[in-house]
N, C-alpha and C positions, 0 to 999 in steps of 0.2 A: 617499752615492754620488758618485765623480768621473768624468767625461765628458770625452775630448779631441774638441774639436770642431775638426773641417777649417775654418778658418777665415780670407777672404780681405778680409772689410773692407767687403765690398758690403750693399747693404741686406737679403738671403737670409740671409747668416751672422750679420751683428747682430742681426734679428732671432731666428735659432735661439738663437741663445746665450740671450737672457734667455727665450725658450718653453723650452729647457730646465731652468734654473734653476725656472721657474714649474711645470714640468709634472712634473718627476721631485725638486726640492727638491733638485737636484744643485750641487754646486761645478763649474762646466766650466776647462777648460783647451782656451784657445786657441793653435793651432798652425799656423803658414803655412808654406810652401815657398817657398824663392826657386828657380825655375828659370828666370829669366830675364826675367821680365814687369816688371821698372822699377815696383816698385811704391818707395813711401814708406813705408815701414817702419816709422818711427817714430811717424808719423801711424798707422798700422794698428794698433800695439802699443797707444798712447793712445785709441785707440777701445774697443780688445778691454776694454781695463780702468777705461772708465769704463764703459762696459755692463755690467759686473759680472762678467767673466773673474776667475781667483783668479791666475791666471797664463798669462804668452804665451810661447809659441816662437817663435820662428824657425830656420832653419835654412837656408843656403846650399846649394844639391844642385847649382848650373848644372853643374859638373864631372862628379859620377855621372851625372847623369840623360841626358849627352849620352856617355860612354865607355859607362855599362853596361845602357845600356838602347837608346839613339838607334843608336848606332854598330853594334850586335847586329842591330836590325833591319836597318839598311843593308844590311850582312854580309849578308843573306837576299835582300835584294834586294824586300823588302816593301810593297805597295802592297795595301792593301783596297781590293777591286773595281775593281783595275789604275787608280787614279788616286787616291786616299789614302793620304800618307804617313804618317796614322798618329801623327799632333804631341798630341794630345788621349788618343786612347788607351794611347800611351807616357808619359802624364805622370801620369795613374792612381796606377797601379801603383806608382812609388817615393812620390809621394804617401802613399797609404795604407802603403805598409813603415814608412814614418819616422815617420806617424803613431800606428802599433803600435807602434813602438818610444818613444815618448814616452808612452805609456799606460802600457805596461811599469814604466820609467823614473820617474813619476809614483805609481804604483800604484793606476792606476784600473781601475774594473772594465766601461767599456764605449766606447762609439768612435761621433761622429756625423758627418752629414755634410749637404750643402743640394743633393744631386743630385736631380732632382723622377723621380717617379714612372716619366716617359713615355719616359726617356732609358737612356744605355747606361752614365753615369758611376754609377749606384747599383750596376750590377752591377758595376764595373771597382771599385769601393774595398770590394763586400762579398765578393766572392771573395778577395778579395787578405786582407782581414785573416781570412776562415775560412783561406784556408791557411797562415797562419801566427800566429795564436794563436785556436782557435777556441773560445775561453773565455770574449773578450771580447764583451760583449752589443754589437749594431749597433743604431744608434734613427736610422732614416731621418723626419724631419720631416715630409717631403712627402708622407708616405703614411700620417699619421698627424691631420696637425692640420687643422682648418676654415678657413685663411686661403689660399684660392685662388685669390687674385687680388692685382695688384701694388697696387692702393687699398687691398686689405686688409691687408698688410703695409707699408702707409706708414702706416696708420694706428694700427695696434700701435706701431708705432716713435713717433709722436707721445703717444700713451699713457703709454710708458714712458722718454720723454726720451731716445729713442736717435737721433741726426743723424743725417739724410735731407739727401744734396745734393740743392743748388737747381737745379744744370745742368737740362738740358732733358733727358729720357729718350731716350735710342736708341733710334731703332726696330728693333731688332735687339740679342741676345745675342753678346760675342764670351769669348773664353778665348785668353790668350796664355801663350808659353813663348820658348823659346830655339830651337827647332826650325819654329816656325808660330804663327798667328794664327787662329783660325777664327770664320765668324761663321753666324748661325743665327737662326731665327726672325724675328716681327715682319713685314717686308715683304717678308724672303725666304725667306716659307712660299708666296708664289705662286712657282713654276719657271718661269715666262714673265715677269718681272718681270727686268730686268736690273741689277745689283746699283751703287746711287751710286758714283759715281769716290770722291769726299770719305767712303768707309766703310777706303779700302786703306789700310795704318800702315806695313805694310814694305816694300812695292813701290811707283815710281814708275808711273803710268802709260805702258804702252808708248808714245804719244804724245807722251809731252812726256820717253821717255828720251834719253841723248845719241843724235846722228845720226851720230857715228862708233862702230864698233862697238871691243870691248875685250878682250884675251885673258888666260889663266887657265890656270896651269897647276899642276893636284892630283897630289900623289905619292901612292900608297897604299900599304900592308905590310902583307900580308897580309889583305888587305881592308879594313884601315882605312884614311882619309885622314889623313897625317901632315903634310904642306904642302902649303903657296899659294906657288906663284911661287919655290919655292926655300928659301921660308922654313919650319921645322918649331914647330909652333905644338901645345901640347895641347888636347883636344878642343874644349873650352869657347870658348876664343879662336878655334881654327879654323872654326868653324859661326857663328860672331860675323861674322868678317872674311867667309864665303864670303855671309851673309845681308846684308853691305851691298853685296857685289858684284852678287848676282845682284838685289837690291832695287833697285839704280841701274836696271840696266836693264829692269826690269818683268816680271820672269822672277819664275815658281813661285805663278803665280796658278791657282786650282781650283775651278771651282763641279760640283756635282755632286748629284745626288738619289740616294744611299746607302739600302741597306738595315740599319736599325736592328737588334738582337741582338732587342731586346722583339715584333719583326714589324710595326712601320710601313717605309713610306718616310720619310724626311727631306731636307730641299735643306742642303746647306752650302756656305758659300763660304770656301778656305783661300787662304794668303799661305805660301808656304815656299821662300820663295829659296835658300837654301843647301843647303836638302837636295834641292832639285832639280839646284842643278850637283852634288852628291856622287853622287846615283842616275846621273847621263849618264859623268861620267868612270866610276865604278867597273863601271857595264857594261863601257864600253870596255877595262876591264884585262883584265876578264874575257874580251871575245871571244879576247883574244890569248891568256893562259893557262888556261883552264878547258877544260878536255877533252869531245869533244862529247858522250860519253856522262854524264858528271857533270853537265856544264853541262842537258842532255836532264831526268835525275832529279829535278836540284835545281828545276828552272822549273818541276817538276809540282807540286811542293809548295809553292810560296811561296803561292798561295791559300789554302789549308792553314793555315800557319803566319799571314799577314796576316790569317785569321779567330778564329783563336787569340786574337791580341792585341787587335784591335781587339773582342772579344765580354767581354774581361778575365779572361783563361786564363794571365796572364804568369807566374804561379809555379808554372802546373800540371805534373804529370810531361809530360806529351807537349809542351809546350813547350820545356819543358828536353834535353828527347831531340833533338827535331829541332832545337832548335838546335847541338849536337852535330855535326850530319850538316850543316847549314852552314856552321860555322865548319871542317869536316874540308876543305868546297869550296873554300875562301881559305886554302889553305897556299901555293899559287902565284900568288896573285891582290896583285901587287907591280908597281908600274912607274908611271909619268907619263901623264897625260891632258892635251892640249891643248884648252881649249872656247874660243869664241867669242859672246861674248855683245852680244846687238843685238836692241834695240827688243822684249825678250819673248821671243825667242829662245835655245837651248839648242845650239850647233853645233858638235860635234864634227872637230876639223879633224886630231888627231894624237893617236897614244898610241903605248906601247914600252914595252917590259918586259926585263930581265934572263930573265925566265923565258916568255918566248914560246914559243909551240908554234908560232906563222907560220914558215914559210920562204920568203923570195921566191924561193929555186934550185928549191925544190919548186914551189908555185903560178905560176911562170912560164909565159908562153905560147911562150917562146920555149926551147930546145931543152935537153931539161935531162940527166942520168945517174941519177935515181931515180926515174924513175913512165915504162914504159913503156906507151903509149897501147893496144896489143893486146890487153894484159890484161884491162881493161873491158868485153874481149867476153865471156871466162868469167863473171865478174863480174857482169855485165849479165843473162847466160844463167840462171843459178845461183837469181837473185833473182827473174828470172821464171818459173820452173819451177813454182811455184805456180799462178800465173795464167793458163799453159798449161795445167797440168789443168783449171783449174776452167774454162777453154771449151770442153774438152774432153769433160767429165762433164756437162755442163747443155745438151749438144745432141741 
């Protein structure tokens, strides 16, 4: 039997790997993604194979994972539980596609992973490989083997000669990408607990960011962000440069107690500088070109579509459809966003489009040739003739 295991190097996936080997008498094949996270590579690859991997991957994704999956959601305008951008559970999903696709490629007959039990990552890499090869067996560790606790898995790894660093233990879990940083558990499983300065990687503290504030200007097309400041950059590099701008000055910080897909609460704390100035301009494009009825439909659905991906539905038909119907909303959504960015702050100072629906001849107060003032009395009348019945009938 061969087994590709999801595999990033930390003491969870070294130890899977050799419980696999022990438990199902497997060759595994270990498999990492680079999306972003500065890992050492080479140190990862010499780990996976002196633990007893038969072979490692790698594979570079920063570029897909931020044009076809980051930028898509953007495109929708996507925030789980209106303040989750979504950095963890967009990272899933091509995750697990690459990982099927090296199983394929390999010609293994099953796929594992170190998401524990309680969480929403077991479900985001087990849907994703049933919907596209639902052949291969999934062998979740966590919900299978007796080592439930982190002495218990230090001590397996001592056991079997697998290196445990000596650093000091976080108190806290984090997971990074190209998009965000997120951090979780340990001491901020209490929500009244305010989260250490010295835990933040990407953002400066609003306190000690510069005291003069710095401007920023995103062009989009078609709902994508294509440059900064003039400069046309591909996605990968653009969400790079916008995450040191908006990290300088202490912007796209998140703490938040979310509702889990499995039915707990959980508190997370995110770091996403860049996609948070991308979310503020590309609104802005949009007030100017999006139609209020479009703009109306599409906002009803973005809860919708943010529960889709974050519950790990990214390959599902109804995903695929409604995304559809958001990318139809960005055929006009093209033009320059000015922000201003200070001490944590997100400020909106200018935007313009080729394709504006604004008129200032029209919206004027001052005296104009196409909207005259009298006709809001039909108008007015028209709308309320409902409401005059019904005080009518209920007296």
């Amino acid at each position: 039997m061969k087994i590709v295991l999801a595999y990033s190097g930390g003491l969870d996936t070294s130890v899977i790997l050799k419980w696999l080997q022990e438990t199902y008498q497997a060759e595994v094949v270990a498999f990492s993604a680079d999306l972003g996270q500065e890992e050492d590579w080479e140190a990862i690859e010499k780990k996976a194979l002196q633990t007893g991997a038969s072979k490692f991957v790698a594979k570079d994704l920063k570029e897909e994972f931020v044009r076809d999956y980051v930028f898509p959601a953007f495109r929708a305008n996507a925030a789980y539980e209106q303040h989750y951008l979504l950095g963890t559970s967009l990272a899933r999903p091509i995750i697990a596609s690459h990982q099927v696709m090296v199983a394929e490629a390999e010609g293994a007959g099953a796929v594992s992973h170190g998401a524990t039990g309680k969480g929403n990552d077991q479900v985001r890499f087990e849907l994703t490989c049933m919907a596209l090869n639902p052949g291969l067996k999934i062998i979740a560790p966590w919900r299978e083997w007796d080592l439930n606790s982190r002495s218990a898995l230090i001590d397996y790894a001592a056991k079997h000669g697998i290196p445990v660093p000596v650093t000091p233990e976080r108190p806290y879990s984090s997971d990074a990408n190209l998009l965000h940083i997120s951090f979780e558990g340990g001491i901020l499983e209490d929500p009244w607990m305010e989260p250490p300065e010295d835990m933040f990687q990407m953002t400066t503290s609003p306190q000690k960011a510069p005291d003069g504030p710095e401007y920023v200007e995103i062009a989009f097309d078609r709902g994508n962000p294509v440059a900064v400041n003039g400069q046309v950059m591909k996605p990968a590099e653009l969400l790079s440069t916008l995450n040191r701008l908006g990290g300088k000055h202490g912007i796209g910080r998140v703490d938040l107690v979310e509702n889990r897909y499995v039915g707990m609460k959980s508190r997370g704390v995110y770091e996403t500088p860049g996609g948070t100035l991308i979310r503020v301009a590309h609104q802005a494009i949009e007030s100017l070109t999006l139609d209020r009825e479009v703009m109306h439909i599409r906002d009803s659905l973005i809860p919708r579509y943010a529960e889709m991906v974050y519950y790990g539905y990214w390959f599902s038909p109804e995903r695929v459809l409604l995304q559809k119907l958001m990318d139809e909303s960005q055929t006009r959504v093209s033009g320059i966003a000015r922000l201003k960015l200070y001490k944590g702050n997100v400020i909106l100072v200018g935007r313009k489009s080729d394709q504006t629906l604004y008129r200032m001849d029209f919206a004027t107060f001052e005296e104009d040739q196409v909207y005259h003032q009298k006709d809001a009395e039909g108008f007015i009348r028209l709308n309320g003739l409902r409401l005059r019945i019904q005080n009518l009938v209920s007296k």
